[in-house]
N, C-alpha and C positions, 0 to 999 in steps of 0.2 A: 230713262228720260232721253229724249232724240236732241243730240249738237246742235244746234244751229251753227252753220258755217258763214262766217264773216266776210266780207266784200275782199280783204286782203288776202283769206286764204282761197275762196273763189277763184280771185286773182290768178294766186301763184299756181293753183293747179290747172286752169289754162294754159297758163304759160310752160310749165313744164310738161305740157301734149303735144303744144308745140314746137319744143325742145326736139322731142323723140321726133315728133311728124319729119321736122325740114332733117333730122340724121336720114331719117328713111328714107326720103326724098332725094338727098346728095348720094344715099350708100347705092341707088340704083342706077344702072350703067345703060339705060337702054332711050332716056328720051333728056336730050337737051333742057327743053321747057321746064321738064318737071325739075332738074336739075339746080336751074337759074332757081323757080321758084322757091324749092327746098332751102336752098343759100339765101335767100331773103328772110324766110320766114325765121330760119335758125340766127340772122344777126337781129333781126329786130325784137326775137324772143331773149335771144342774151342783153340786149340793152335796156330792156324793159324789165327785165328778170333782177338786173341792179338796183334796181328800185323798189321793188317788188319785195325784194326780197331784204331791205331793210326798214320797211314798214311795220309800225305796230299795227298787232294781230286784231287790237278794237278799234282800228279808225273808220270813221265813217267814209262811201265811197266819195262825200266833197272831200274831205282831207287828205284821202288814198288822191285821188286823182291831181291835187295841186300839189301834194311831195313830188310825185311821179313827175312832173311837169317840169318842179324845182331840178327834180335832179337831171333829167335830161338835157336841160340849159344849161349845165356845170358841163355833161359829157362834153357838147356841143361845144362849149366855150375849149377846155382841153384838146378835141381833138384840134380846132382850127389853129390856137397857139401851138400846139404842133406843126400844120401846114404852112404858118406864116415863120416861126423860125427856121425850118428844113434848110431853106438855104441860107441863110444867116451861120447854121450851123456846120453845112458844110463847107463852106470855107475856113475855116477854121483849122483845119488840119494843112492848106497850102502855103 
């Protein structure tokens, strides 16, 4: 009997091509461009891979796609409370 493969695991095994693709892409030393691009595609494949990859394996892709959503507004929210205390916090030490 043949798997049928789920929108989540679909997903993550995208994602984890793109993983390898943007490593190839940074490990090669000869074109800027591809370089930049490889560095993109490997941050947006780990931020996405977060989510991704704490997804149940039966969701359907509406439910995959609004967790995914969910959690990236949490990243988002994180990193900026980082940017907005940086200096708050380094004063702190003077």
């Amino acid at each position: 009997m043949k798997h049928v493969r789920t929108f989540p695991e679909r997903l993550e095994t995208m994602l984890i091509v793109g993983l390898v693709a943007g490593i190839l892409l940074i490990a090669q030393r000869y074109n800027l461009m591809l370089y930049k691009a490889g560095l993109t595609i490997l941050v947006v494949s780990t931020l996405l891979q977060i989510a991704v990859g704490n997804l149940r394996k039966d969701a359907s892709a509406g439910r995959s796609l609004f967790f995914i959503a969910k959690v990236l507004v949490v990243i988002a929210a994180v990193f900026s409370l980082g940017i907005v205390l940086v200096p708050y916090f380094s004063q702190l030490g003077r």
